[in-house]
N, C-alpha and C positions, 0 to 999 in steps of 0.2 A: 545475471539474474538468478534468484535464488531458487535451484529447483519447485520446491512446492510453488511459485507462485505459477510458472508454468500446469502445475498440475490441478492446481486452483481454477486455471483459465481453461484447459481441457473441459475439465467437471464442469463448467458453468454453461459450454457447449453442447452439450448432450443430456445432464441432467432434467427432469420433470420435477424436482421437489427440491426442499432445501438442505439435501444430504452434504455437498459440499460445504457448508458452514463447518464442520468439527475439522476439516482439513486446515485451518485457519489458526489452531491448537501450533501446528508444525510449522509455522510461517518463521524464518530466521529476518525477524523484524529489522535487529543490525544490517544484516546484508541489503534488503531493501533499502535502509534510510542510506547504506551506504551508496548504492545502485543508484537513486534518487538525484542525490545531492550532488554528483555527476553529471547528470542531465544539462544541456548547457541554458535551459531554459528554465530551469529550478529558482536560480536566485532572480531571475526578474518576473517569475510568474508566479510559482508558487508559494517560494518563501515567505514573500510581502503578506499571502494570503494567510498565510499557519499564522505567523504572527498574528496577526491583526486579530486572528479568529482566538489565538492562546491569549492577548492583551483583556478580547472581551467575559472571557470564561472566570477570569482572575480578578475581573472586578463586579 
């Protein structure tokens, strides 16, 4: 898991306001989608869902 995102879920624990949002700047997005798509429940859950949702966006 890519450090910041742990540090994301910290901030969101204790924070009062929306400071944690610019932490979001540092997020190594690769590493998530890499983390993600790993998950053994990605391609029958999630997947289907992105698509569907990237299919409706595009038309």
């Amino acid at each position: 898991m890519p450090a910041t995102i742990l540090d994301i879920g910290l901030a969101l624990a204790t924070v009062t306001d929306n400071s944690y949002a610019t932490l979001y700047s540092e997020v190594d997005f690769t590493g998530v989608q890499s983390m993600i798509t790993k998950l053994p429940w990605y391609s029958t859950r999630l997947e289907p869902e992105i698509l569907s949702e990237m299919l409706d966006v595009n038309n």
